[in-house]
Structure formats: C-alpha cells, structure tokens
N, C-alpha and C positions, 0 to 999 in steps of 0.2 A: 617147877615150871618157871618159867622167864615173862612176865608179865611185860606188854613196852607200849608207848603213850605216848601222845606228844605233850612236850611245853607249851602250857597254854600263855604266858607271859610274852608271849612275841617278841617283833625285832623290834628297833630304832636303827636309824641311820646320822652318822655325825656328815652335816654338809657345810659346816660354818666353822670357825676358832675365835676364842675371845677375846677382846683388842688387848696388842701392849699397853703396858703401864706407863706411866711417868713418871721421871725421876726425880719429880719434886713439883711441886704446887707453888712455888714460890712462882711470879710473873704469869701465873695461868690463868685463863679464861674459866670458871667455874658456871655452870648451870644447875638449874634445881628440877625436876620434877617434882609436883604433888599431888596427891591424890584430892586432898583433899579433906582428910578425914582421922579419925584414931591419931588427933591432937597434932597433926602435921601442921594447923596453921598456928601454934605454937613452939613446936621442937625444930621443926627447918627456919623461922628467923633468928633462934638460939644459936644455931650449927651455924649459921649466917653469920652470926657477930664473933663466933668462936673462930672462924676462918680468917676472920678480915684484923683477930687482935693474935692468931700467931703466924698471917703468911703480911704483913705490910702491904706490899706488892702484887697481890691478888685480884683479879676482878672476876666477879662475880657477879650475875645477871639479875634482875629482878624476881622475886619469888612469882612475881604474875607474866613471868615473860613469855611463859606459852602457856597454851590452855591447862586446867586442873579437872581433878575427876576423875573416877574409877573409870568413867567411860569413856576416857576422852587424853589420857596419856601415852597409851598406847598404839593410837590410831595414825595411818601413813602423814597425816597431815602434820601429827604433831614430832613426829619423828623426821621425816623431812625439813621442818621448822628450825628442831636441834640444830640438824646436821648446818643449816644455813647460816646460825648464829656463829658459826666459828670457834664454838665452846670447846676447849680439852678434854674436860672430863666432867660426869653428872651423876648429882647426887638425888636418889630417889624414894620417897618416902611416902607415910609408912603402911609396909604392906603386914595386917594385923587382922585380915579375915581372909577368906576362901577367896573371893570375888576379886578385892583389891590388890590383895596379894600376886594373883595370876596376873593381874594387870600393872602391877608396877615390874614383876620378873618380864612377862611381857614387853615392856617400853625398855626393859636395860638390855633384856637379850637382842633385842632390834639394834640397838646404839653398840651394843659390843659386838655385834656381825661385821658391822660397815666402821669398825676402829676407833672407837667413843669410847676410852673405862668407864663402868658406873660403880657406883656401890649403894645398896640398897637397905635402907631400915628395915626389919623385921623383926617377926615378932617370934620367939624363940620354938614355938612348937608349929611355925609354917612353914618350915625351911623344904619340907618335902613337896609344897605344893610350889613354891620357888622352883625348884629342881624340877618338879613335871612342867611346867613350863617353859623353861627354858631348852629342856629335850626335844619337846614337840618342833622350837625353832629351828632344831639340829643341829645345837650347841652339845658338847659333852655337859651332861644334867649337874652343874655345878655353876655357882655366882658368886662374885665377893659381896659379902653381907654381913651386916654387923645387929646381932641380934639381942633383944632385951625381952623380959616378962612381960606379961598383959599389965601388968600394975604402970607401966610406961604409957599406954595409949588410952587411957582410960582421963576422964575431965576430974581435973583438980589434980593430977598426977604430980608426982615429984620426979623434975625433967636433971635435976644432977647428976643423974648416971649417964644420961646423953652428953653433961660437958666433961665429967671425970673421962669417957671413954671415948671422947673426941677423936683420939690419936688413932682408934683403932678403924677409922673412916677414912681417916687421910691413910693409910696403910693399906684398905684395899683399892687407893686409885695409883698406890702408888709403887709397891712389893707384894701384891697379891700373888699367889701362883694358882692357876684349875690343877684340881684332881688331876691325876693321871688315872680314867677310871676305865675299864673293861667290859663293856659291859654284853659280851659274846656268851651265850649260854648252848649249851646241847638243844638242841632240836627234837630230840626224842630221849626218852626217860625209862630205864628199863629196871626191873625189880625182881629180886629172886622172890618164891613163896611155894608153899607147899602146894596149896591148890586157888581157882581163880576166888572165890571165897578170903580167901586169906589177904590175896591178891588186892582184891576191891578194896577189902577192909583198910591195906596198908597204902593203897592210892589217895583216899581220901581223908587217911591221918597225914599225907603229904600236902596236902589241897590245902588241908587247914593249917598246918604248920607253915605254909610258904605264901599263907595271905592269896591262894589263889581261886577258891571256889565263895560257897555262900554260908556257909557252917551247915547247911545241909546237905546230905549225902547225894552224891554226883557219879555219873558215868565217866570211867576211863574213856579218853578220846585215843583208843588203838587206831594204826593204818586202817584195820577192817573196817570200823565203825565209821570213820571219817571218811574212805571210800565211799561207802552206802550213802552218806548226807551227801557226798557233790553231786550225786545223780540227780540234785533237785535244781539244779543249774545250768545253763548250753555254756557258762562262761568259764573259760580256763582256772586253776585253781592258785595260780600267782599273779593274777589281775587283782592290783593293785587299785580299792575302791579310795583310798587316802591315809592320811596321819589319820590317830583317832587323840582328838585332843583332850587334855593339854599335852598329855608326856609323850604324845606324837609318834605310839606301836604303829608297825605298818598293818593296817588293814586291808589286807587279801581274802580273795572267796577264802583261799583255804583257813585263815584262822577266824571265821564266820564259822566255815564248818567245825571249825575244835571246839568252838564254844559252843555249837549247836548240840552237837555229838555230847560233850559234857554238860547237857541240861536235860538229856532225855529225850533230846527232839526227832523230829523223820526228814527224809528226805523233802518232801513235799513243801515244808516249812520253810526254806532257804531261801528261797526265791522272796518271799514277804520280810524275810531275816534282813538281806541284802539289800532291799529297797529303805528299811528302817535306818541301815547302817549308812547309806546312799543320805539319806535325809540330816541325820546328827552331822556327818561331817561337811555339811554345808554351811558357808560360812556365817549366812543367814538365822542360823541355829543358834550361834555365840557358844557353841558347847565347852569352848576353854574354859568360860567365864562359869556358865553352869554347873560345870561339872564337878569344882572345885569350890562352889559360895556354898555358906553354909546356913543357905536357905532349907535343904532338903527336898532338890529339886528331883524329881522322874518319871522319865518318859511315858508320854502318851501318845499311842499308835493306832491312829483309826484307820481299818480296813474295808472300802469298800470295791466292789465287783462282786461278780461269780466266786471266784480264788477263796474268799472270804469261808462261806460254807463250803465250798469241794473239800478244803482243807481241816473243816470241823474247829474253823473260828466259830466262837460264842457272840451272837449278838442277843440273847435273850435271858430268864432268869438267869443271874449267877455271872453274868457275862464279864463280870471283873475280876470272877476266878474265887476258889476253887470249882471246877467242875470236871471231873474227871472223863465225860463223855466228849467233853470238848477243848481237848488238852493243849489246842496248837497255842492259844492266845502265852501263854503258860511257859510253856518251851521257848518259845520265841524272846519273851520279855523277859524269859531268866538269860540267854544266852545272850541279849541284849548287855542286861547287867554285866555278866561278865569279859564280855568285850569293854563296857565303861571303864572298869576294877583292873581287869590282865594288860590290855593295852595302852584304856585313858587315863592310868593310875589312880583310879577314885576308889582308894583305898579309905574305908573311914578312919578320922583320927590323924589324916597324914597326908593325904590326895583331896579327898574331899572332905571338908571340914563342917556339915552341919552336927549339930549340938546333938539331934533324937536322930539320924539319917535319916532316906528317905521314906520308911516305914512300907515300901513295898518289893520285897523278895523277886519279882517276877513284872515289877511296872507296872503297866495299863497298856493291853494289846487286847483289845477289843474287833468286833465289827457291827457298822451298823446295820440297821431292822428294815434292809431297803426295801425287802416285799411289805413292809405296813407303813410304807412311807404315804402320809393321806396326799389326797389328788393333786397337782400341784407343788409340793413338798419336792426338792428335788436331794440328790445324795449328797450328803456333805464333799467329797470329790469333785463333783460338779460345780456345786455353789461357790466353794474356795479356791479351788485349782485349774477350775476350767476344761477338767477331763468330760468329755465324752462320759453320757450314763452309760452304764453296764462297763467301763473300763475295770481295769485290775489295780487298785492303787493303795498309798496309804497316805495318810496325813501326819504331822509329827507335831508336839509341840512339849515344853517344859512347864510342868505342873509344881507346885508346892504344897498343895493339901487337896483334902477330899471332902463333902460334908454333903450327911444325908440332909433332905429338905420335907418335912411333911408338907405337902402343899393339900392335901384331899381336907376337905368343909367336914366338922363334926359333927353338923347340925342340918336339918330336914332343908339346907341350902337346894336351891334352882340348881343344873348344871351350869345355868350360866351363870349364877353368886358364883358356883364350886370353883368353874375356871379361872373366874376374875381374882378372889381370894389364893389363890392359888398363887396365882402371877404376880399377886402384890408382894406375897410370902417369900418367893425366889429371887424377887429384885429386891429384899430385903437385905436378900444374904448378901449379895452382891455388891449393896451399897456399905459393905463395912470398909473402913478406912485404910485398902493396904496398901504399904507406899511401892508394892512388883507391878501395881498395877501402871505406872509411868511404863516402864521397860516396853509394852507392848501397843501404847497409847494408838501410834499413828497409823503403823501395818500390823502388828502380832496381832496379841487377845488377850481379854482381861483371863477368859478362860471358858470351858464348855459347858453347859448346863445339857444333860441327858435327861432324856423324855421319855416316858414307856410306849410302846405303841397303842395303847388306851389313852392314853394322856394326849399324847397328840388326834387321837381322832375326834376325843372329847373338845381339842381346841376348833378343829375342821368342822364340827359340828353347829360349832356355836359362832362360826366367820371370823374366825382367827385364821388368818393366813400364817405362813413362816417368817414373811418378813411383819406382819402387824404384832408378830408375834413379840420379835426379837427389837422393834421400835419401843415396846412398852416394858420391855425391858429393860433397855438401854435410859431412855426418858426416868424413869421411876427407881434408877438405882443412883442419879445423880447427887451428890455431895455435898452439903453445903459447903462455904469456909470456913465459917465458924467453926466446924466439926473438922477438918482440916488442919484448921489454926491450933484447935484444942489438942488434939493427938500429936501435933509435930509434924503432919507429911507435906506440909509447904518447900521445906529445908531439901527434903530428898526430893521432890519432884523439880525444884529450881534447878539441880544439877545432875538428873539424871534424864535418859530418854534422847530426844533428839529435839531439834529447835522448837515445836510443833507441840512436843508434848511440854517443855519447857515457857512455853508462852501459855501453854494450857491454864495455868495457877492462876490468869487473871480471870476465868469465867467462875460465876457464883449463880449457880453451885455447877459444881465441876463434875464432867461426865465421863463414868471410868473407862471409856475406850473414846479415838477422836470420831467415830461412827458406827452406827447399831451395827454395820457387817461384822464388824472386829468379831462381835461375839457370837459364838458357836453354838450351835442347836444341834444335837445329835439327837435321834432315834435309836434307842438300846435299851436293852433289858426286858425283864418279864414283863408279862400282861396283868399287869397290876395298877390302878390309880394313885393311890396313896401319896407316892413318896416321888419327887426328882433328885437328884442327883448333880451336887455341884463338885466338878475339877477346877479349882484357881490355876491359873498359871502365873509364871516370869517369863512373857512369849516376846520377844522383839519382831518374830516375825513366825510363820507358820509355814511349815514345808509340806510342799507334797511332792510325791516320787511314784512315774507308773512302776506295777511289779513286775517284770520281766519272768511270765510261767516259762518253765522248761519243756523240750517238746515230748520230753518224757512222761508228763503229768499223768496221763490215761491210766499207764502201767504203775506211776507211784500210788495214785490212788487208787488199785484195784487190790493194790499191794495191804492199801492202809485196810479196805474193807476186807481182803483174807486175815490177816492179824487183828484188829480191833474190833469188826464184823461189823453189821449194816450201821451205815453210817447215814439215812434217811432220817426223816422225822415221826417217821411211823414205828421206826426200830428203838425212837428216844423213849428213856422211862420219862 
C-alpha cells in the first residue's frame, strides 16, 4: 500500500535580498552595534583599533552611538538611527546565546533589507538560530558571520583570535556571497509499506530522523485525517494567521491542522489551537526572542468559557496533564510544540538553545475552575483581557519553570494561621531573585500562582478577596537590594525591560512586577488544600485572544461523545 502525508515543516517566503557589499572599507563610514554582553564591551573596541590601524582613512562611529542591549538593538528606533547616521556598513556583536543571538541577526537582517552590509560575531554553535531569524525577516536564511568558540565570550577570555581573524570581518562586509539556497520541499510525502502498521512504524522513523515530531510516537497527518481537524473551523484552510517566529513558516489554519492531526488531536480542538497560535504570533509575545533564549521557555494557555469543558479541557485534579479523560489540554499543547519546532524552528541544540529545554512535551494548556470561582472572584479572561464572563478565550504567556508550593499549616493552625502562612509561604517563592522578572515588570507578569478551588474558598472565607489577595502577594514578595546587589541582578535589570522597569532598581526593596495586577491568580486543579502551584514566566506582556467556536461544534461534540463516550462529570472516574 502507498501510505501519503503531509510535510509538516512548512513554507517560508523570500520578500527581501541582502545588501551589496563594498568594495573596500577604505574612506568608509563604519558603525558598531552591541549588545552588550558575552564580552562585547571588550572585543568590539579591539575590532575598533584593529580597523582604524589597517584602513587609515576609515571612520568609524562611537561604540555608544546608538543604543546597546539585547532588547534594544534591534528595535525600529534604533535601526532607523542607523540608517540616519550615514554608516556604510555595521558591525554587530556578540550574538553567543539564544536571546541575543536573534537579536543581533534581527538588527543585521533589518540593516541588510534596506542596503546596510553587516557582519555579525557569533558564537560558532548559534549559527542556526542566526539563520531562523533572518528567514522569518524574509531574507534567504543566510548572514555573513564570522564565528568563534564559547571560550571567546566568556570573562578573562583570550580576545587574539578576534585580531588574528580580523580579515575574515572585513571580508564579509566586503566579498561576502548568500547561499544560493532552495528551500522548496514536496508538500506531501508518500511511502511504499506492506501494511498501515508498517506504514506508521516507517512515518515516525521519518519524524525522527528529519527533526520533525517529539521523539514520541505521532500520527500521520493523511489528506483524510487533516480533512476531519478543519471541520473544527468556519475559516478557510490557507488563511494565513502570520510568520511563526523566528524562522518565520507560514502559519495557515491548514498547517494548524497538520500539527493538530500529528498530535492526536480532534476536530473540536482547532478552534482553541488557532486562538493559541493567534496569541504567540503577536508581536506582544516577543516569540522570536523566546523561542530561541536559552531560558527553557513554554507556553502557557489558559482556557476560559464554556469551550473549555465542552471540549474536555482539564481544569481540576491532573489538570497539567497526564489525564487521559481529558486529553484536549494535551493535544493542543503538543501540536502547539510542534508548530514552535516545524515552523518556528525551535529545534533544540540549533533553534532554540536552552541547556535542559523546556521540560514540557505538551506545554501548559490548561482551564480554569470558573464554576468554583468564590463570589466575586472574577475569570482570569475577565480580569486581564477584558472579555465579557462566560466568553470563549484564552490567555497566553511564557513560562520558564514550575514549582510546587506546600502552603497547607502542619500544625492544629486556625484556618485563618492556615491561610495566612500559606501566603507568606508563596510570596516566599516569588521573592527569589530572578533577573526574567524585569522582562514583564511594567505590562506582562512575574508569572501565575494556581489555587485549588478549596484554597480559594478557604481564602473567601476568611476575607481575602482576589485582589487583597494578590496585594499581599505582591507587597511580601518584594526584594531587598542587598539581596539584589548580592546575586548580580542590578546589571540585568539596568539594561533590560523598558524605561519603567529600568528606573525600577532605584526602589529598596524592589517589587517583582510594577503593580499587584501583573500577577496572576488562577483557579485550577483538584480539590485538595495542601499544595499551590507556581508558573514563573519571561512575560513582557500577556495575550489574550477570543476563541472563534465553529458552527459545527454541536455535531463535533456529539461526535467526541459517540468515540470517547460521556463526557459529563457524572461519567468521570
């Protein structure tokens, strides 16, 4: 039999070409970008002196002539700045982790759209995250870059490989050539095998051979199968939701659905899928930047409406998965993942670079517990995004760890010792010194803290409102400096964030969002007191996206209860 499939690696599109070169540096205007960071403000005034003792005639602009910083090189102000200074050509360094790396390919891809050569420091094992970012620009995924070891960015380093191989910097501003690269693949993927057995078997020794699934076993995404998932949408199936960044695949319903279809998922599921995919590629999200630091950042997707439970999302025990009774959160956040991986190229080791990756298979696709929401308490949708209660929506943000919290009193405590202990316990965690917490200071979040539905009623009991909730949170997780001083995260918060959070460093003690809204109070999980539940994020900002149900929904879900059977809570073991 003839097994056939789509490619799940998507399209790009080239809408840009890289500026010419120059034919010599001699009489040229030279500029620097810097990050800032992995020994730039020592290797680019080296490269600086090495310029000016072999071109005589050379000028070259201040190392401080436009702004510095992962956050802040890339951005239109400073790239208009460039183009204003009259500079030939710029030199850009150094990109040596996930984060900065996208961010200095970022700033060159910008300058070489609009006819700037740059050439770029790197660090010899990021080149691929270089290359996904410059694709997503709609550059052919190729920059001149002159690459060294980690032993290069690293303090106290030996910077003589930077002057021995000087030449090879003037050489890509000046004879560089791009790839001439291809990058057109079949659209469909067909496979001889004896039976579908064999069949499956040899799809997902392809998956994993071509870096395309999760190393665990995956559905062929057939025409049939991918058929069946767009029924979960009224939207055409080459509507174009955006790039998905950095490496900038095109994200259409339909490879939504390939990824959905190759994660297990239903029809039903799409609609919450597409809202999620809606939300990352908001610019608000920074998902370039994300996707590629090698924080080990990943998604979290808070579901609330109706949609939520019709669809057999988990908001209670278990609700971060596994739970086989309530498989959408699951499906969702794997096909999530793989739209990051096939499209955003957050490949580990090569796209995305953190050290342990994100350690979750499937994300954080959750829903919240809005029937145990105590009186008052309104649905995170609400509180954040402004939807109308009972909307269909989700929330998005970027997480970097998880960590259970005992917060439940060992001892013959009052309920109201229990809660207060409790609360001292979680704004304990909170107050640990991480320097992601800048990133979300002024609009994101430091990150979510989940409550059981016992837990919050135990607070509504005792006159803890939602917001006296989250003030006493906020208040009691504040910072010294000293403790600031001591760990180092004065340095990152001086240059990371925005002005706001950046002026933040003068308050003692410093509070880890610029106001208690920032941080997020969810209702989720079993009915159990014990334990909360803290997600840190790197959130700059917090998305939410209504879900657009299809008006098919009645018959998907009658579909999902003849295949899965009652899906009630009377039907739950």
């Amino acid at each position: 039999m003839k097994l056939e499939f789509y490619n799940p690696s998507g399209k790009t599109e080239t809408t840009a070409r890289h500026a010419d070169r120059l034919p010599s540096l001699s009489g040229k205007r030279i500029g620097f970008l810097s990050n800032g960071d992995w020994q730039a403000f020592r290797s680019l005034p080296l490269l600086i002196r090495h310029l000016r003792e072999d071109f005589h005639d050379v000028d070259i602009l201040p190392l401080d002539t436009f702004p510095e910083g992962t956050d802040f090189i890339a951005e239109d102000a400073t790239i208009e700045a460039v183009k204003r200074s009259g500079v030939d050509a710029v030199v850009i360094g150094n990109a040596a982790c996930g984060a900065c790396s996208t961010a200095c390919a970022l700033a060159a891809g910008r300058l070489e759209a609009i006819g700037i050569p740059t050439v770029t420091i790197t660090r010899e094992e990021f080149v691929p995250v270089v290359c996904n970012a410059v694709s997503g620009l709609g550059l052919p995924p190729d920059l001149a870059i002159v690459t060294f070891p980690l032993g290069l960015f690293t303090p106290d380093s030996d910077l003589s490989p930077l002057s021995e191989r000087r030449r090879e910097i003037y050489y890509g501003l000046t004879s560089w050539v791009p790839r001439d690269l291809d990058g057109a693949e079949d659209a469909i993927i067909a496979i001889e095998c004896r039976d579908y057995e064999e069949g499956l078997r040899t799809v997902n020794h392809l998956f994993q051979i071509n870096r395309w699934g999760d190393g665990l076993p995956m559905w062929p995404a057939t025409r049939e199968r991918v058929e069946w998932i767009l029924r979960g949408t009224d939207l055409p199936r080459d509507h174009l939701l955006g790039k998905f960044p950095p490496r900038g695949g095109l994200a259409t319903v339909e490879a939504c659905a390939i990824s959905l279809a190759m994660a297990g998922g239903r029809p039903e599921y799409l609609c919450i899928l597409i809202a999620a995919v809606e939300a990352i590629l908001d610019p608000k999200a920074n998902a370039e930047h994300e996707q590629a630091t090698s924080a080990g950042t990943f998604p979290v997707v808070i579901v609330n409406g109706p949609i939520g439970k019709q669809v057999r999302m988990n908001s209670g025990f278990g609700c971060l998965g596994p739970d086989a009774q309530h498989p959408a959160g699951a499906s969702i956040g794997r096909a999530l993942r793989q739209l990051q991986q096939n499209l955003g190229g957050a490949l580990p080791g090569s796209g995305t670079m953190a050290p342990w990756g994100a350690m979750r298979y499937t994300n954080a696709v959750f829903a919240e517990d809005e029937e145990n929401l105590p009186e008052g308490w309104l649905p995170h949708g609400t509180e954040r995004h402004g939807f109308a209660p009972g909307t269909n929506s989700i929330s998005f943000f970027w997480a970097t760890g998880a960590t259970n919290i005992v917060r439940r009193s060992a001892t013959d405590a009052t309920l109201q010792e229990d809660v207060l202990q409790g609360l001292h316990r979680m704004a304990g965690f909170l107050a640990a010194p991480s320097v992601h917490y800048i990133n979300g200071y002024t609009e994101g979040t430091p990150g979510a803290i989940l409550l059981t539905k016992v837990v919050a009623k135990y607070l509504a009991m005792t006159g803890w409102t939602k917001e006296k909730t989250r003030r006493f949170l906020w208040e009691n997780s504040k910072i010294s400096r000293d403790v600031l001083q001591r760990n180092g995260c004065i340095p990152w918060f001086e240059r990371g964030g925005d002005r706001l959070g950046r002026e933040s460093v003068k308050l003692d003690p410093w509070p880890i969002a610029s106001k208690p809204e920032n941080l997020i109070l969810v209702v989720a999980g079993g009915g159990h007191p014990t334990h909360a539940f803290w997600l840190q994020a790197i959130a700059r900002n917090v998305v939410g996206r209504k879900v657009a149900a299809p008006h098919a929904l009645d018959d998907l879900l009658g579909e999902a209860g003849r295949d899965l059977g009652c899906g009630s809570d009377a039907c739950m073991i």
